[in-house]
KOLNUVO-855161 format. One line per 2 residues: their letters; for each residue x, y, z of C-alpha. Coordinates in nm, 3 decimals. Each point is the difference from the previous one (the first is absolute). Layout:
BEGIN
A) X/Y/Z; ...
This chain:
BEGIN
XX) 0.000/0.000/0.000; 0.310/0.260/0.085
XX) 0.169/-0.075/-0.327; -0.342/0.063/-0.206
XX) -0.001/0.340/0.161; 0.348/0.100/-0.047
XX) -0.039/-0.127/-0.373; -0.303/0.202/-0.036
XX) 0.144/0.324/0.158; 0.290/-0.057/-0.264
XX) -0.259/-0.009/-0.281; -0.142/0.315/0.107
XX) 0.308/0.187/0.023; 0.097/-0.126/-0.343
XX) -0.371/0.163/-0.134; 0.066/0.308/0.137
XX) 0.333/0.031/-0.139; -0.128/-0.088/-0.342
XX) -0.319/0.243/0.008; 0.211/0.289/0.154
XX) 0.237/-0.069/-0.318; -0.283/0.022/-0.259
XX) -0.138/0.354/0.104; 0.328/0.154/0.017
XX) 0.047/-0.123/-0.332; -0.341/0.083/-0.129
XX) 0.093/0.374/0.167; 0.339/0.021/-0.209
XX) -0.170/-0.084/-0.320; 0.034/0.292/-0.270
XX) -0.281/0.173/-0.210; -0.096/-0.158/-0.333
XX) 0.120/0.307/-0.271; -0.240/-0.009/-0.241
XX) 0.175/0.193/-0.264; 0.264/-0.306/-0.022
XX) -0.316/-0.217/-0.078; -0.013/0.165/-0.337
XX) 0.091/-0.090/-0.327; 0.329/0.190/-0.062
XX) -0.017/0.226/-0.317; 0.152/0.278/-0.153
XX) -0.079/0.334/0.034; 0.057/0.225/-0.256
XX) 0.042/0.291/0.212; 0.092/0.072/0.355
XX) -0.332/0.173/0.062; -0.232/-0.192/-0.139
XX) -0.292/0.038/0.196; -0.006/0.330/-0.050
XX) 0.017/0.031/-0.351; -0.277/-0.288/-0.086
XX) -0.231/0.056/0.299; -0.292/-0.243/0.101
XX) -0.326/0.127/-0.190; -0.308/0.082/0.186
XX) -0.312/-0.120/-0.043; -0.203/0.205/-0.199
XX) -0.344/0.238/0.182; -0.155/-0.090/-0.331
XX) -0.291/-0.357/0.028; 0.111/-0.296/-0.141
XX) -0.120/-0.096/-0.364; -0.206/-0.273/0.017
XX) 0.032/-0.270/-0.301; -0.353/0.059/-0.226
XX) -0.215/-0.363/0.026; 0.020/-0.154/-0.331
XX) -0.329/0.066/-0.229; -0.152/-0.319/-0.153
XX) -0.106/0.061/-0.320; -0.334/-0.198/-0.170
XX) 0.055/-0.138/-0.313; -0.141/0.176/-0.263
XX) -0.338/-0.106/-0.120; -0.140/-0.018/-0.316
XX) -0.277/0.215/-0.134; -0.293/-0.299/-0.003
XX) 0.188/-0.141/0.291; -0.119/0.358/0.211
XX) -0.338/0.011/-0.166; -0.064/-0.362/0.110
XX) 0.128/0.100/0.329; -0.220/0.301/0.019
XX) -0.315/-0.167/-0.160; 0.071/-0.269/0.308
XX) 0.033/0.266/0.252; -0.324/0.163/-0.149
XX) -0.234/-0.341/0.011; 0.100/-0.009/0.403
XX) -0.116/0.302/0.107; -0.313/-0.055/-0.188
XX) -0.250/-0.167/0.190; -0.125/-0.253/-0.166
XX) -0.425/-0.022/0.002; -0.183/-0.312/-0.140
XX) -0.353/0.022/-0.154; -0.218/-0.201/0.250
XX) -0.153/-0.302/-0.175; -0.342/0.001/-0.075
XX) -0.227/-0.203/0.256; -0.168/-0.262/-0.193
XX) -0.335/-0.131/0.199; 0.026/-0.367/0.124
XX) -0.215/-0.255/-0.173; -0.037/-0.319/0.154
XX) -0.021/-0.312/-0.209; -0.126/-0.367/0.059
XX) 0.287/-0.242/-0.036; -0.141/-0.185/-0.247
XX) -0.025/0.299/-0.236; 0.401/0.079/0.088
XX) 0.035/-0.399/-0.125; -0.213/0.120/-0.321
XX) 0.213/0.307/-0.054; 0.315/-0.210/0.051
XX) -0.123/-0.236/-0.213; -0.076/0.201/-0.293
XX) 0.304/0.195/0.003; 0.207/-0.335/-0.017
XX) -0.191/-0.065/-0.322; 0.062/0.273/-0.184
XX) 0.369/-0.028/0.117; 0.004/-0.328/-0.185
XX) -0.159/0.135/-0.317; 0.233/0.274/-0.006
XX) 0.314/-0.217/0.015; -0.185/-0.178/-0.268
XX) 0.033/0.342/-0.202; 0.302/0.024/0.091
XX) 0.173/-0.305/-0.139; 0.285/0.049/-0.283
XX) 0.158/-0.264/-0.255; 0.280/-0.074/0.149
XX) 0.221/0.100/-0.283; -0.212/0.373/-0.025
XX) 0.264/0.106/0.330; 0.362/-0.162/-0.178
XX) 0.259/0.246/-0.062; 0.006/0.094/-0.444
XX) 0.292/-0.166/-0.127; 0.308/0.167/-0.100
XX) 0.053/-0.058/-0.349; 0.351/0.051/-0.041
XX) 0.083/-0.114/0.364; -0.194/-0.316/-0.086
XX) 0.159/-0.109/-0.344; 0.365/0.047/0.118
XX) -0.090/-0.236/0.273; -0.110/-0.229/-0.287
XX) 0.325/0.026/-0.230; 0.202/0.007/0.334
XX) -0.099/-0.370/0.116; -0.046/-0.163/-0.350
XX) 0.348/0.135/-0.107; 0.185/-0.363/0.177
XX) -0.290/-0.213/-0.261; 0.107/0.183/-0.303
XX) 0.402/-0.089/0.111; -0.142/-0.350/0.056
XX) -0.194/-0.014/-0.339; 0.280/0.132/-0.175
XX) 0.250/-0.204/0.114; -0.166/-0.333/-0.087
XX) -0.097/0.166/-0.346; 0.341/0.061/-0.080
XX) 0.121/-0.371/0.088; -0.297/-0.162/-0.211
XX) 0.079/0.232/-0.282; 0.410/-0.064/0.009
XX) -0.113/-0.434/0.019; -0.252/0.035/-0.289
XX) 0.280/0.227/-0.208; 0.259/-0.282/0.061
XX) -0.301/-0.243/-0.138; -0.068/0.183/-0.338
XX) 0.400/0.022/-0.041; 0.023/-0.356/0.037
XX) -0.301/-0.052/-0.214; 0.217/0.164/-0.295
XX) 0.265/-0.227/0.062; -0.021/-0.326/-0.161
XX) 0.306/-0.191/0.226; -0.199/0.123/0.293
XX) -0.313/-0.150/-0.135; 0.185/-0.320/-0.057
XX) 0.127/-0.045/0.299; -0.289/0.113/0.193
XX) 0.102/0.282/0.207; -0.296/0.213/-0.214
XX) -0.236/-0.251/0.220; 0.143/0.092/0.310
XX) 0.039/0.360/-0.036; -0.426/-0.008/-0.088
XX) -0.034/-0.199/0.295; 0.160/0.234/0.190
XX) -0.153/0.292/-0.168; -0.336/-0.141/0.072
XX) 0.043/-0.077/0.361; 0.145/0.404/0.053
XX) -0.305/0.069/-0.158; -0.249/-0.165/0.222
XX) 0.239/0.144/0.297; -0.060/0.326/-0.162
XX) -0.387/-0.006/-0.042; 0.005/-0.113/0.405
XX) 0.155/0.237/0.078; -0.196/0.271/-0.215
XX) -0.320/-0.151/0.181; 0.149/0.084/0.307
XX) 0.057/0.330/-0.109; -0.347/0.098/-0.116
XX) -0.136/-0.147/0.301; 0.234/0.246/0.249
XX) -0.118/0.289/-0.258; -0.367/-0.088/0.102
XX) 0.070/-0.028/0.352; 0.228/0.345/-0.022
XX) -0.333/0.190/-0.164; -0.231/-0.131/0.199
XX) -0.154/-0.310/-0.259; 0.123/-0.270/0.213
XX) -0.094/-0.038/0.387; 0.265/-0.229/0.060
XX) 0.395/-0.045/-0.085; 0.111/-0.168/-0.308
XX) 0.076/-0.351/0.001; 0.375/-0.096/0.046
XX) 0.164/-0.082/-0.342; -0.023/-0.417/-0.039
XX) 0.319/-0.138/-0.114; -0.137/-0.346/-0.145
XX) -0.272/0.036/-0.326; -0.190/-0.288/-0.112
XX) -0.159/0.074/-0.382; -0.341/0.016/0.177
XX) 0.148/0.310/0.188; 0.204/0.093/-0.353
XX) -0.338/0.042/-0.166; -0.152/0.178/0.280
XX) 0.304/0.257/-0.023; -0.051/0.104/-0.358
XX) -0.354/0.090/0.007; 0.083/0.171/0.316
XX) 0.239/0.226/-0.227; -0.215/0.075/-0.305
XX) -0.271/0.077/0.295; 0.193/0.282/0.150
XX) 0.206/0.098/-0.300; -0.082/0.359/0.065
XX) 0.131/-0.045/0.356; 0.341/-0.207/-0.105
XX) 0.065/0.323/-0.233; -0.081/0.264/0.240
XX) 0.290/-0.166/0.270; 0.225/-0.060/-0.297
XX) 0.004/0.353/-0.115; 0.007/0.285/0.249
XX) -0.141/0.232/-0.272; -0.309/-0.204/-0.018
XX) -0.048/-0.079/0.366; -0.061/0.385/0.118
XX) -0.325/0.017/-0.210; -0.124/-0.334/0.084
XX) 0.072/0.129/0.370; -0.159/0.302/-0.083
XX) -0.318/-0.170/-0.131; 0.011/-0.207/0.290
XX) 0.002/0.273/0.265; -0.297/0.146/-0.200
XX) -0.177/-0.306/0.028; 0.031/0.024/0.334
XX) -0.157/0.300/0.090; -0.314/-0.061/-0.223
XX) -0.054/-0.341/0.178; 0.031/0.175/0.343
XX) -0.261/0.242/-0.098; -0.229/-0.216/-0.139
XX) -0.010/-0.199/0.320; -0.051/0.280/0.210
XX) -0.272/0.116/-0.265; -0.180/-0.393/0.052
XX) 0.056/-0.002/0.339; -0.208/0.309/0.033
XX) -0.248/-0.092/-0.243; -0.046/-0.359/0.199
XX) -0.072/0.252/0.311; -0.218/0.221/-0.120
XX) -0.344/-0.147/0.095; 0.126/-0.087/0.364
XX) 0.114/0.345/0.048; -0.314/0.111/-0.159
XX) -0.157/-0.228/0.237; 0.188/0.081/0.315
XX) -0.079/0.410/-0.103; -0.412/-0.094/0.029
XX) 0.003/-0.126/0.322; 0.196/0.273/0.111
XX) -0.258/0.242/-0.127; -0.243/-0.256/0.166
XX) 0.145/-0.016/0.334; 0.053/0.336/-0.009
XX) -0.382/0.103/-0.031; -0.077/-0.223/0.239
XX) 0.242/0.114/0.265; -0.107/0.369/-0.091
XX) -0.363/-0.090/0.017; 0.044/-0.163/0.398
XX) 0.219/0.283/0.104; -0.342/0.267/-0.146
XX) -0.221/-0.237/0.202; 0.196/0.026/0.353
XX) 0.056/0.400/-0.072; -0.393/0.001/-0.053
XX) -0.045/-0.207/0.333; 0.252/0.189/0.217
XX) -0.109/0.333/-0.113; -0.367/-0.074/0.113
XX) 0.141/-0.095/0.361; 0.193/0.299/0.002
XX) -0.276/0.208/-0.087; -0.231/-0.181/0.217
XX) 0.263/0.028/0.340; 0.267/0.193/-0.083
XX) -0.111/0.263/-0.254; 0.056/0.111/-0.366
XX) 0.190/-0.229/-0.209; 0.404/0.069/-0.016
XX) 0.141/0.172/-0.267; 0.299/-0.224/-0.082
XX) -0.136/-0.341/-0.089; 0.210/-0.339/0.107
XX) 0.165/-0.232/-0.280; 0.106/-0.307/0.064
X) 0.228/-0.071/-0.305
């Protein structure tokens, strides 16, 4: 316990040493200079505060920075009068007429069924009326639009038709040459070269059928496609092949010669429109009576609805007159 004191009487004498020490230093510490906190520069001459001296501030107010002014875009003369014309319509009130009061009529229910009724009638006899061929609302062709279509898609027949003419008429050439020559006939190749000659030629009027057929089905003669081309001929369908051709000579000329197919296209086109007319013109005349029909009973119906509606006006204006007073002045439809 002694030695804890003496230590702690040591400590404190140490303390006091050390804070005594601290003041005196903190009472020997010099003034801060501010001028050798500045930035060191050069002067240009020894009295230079008195030749450039600090300005004063000024007596006069401030100038205040002017607020920017937004500027509209510029409008456009019908742009204001719209504008104006708008502004106008609000500030003028706006009055609507009061609708007339129409008296109240009361009906049965079975006359509002009779009414109904009728009505739906003549609704039917007037769609009756109504009714148009169907071709009477097609768009008119386009001539010119229509036959370059035409020469457009039969222009990869007449390569076709061409092409096989040309081998048929090289094959039956080489036969005629070998005709003339006497070895050839000896020997036979003249027989071949006509065989060969006639089969091209058959191959030829096949494919000239199939021609004319995509001709009729381009114009509009044929419903469906043209049969494919049929690479094996027996005599019966030989035969059936040549009438084909002096059937539809005129045809076989008009896709062999370009010359002669723009009038036959031509013809056709007016064809055409003539046919298309004159069924719109029977279809009409096979319509006529039922329209003239359905425009009868419209009359009828019409009488007759007319007739009940005079008959209630007649009954409701004697109860009126009898309860309520005169008659009104407006009377009541019911179409």
């Amino acid at each position: 316990m002694g030695s804890f004191t003496r230590l702690t009487k040591i400590r404190m004498a140490e303390f006091r040493t050390l804070l005594a020490e601290e003041q005196q230093q903190i009472a020997q510490k010099p003034e801060t200079d501010i001028k050798s906190t500045r930035l060191p520069f050069r002067r240009i001459t020894a009295n230079f505060y008195d030749e450039l001296p600090t300005p004063k501030a000024s007596d006069a107010h401030p100038v205040t920075p002017k607020r920017p002014v937004i500027k509209r875009p510029k409008m456009k003369e019908w742009q204001r009068l719209l504008w104006l014309q708008r502004m106008a319509d609000v500030d003028t009130p706006s009055t609507k007429p009061l609708l007339p009061e129409f008296p109240v009529y009361i009906i049965s229910i079975d006359e509002l069924r009779f009414h109904q009724k009728i009505k739906k009638d003549i609704a039917d006899q007037q769609a009756i009326l109504d009714q148009q061929p169907p071709e009477a609302s097609w768009k008119p062709l386009d001539k010119e639009k229509t036959l370059a279509k035409w020469r457009r898609q039969l222009v990869p027949y007449q390569k076709q038709l061409r092409s096989n003419y040309d081998r048929y008429a090289v094959a039956k050439q080489e036969w005629r040459d070998a005709e003339k020559s006497r070895r050839h006939r000896m020997t036979g190749k003249a027989q071949k070269l006509e065989k060969i000659a006639d089969t091209l030629l058959y191959d030829f009027l096949e494919v000239l059928r199939f021609v004319v057929e995509a001709l009729f089905h381009v114009v509009g003669l044929r419903p469906e496609p043209p049969n494919p081309i049929r690479t094996v001929l027996n005599e019966k369908d030989q035969t059936t092949l040549e009438q084909f051709k002096e059937n539809h000579d005129s045809e076989f000329s008009a896709m062999a010669d370009t010359k002669k197919l723009t009038p036959w296209l031509d013809q056709r086109f007016e064809s055409i429109t003539q046919v298309r007319q004159k069924r719109i013109e029977q279809s009409i005349e096979e319509h006529k009576a039922q329209k003239n029909r359905a425009c009868q009973e419209i009359e009828r119906l019409s009488a007759l609805l007319t007739m009940k509606q005079a008959t209630q006006l007649h009954h409701q204006a004697a109860i009126n007159q009898k309860f309520l007073g005169p008659p009104p002045s407006l009377p009541f439809s019911f179409l």
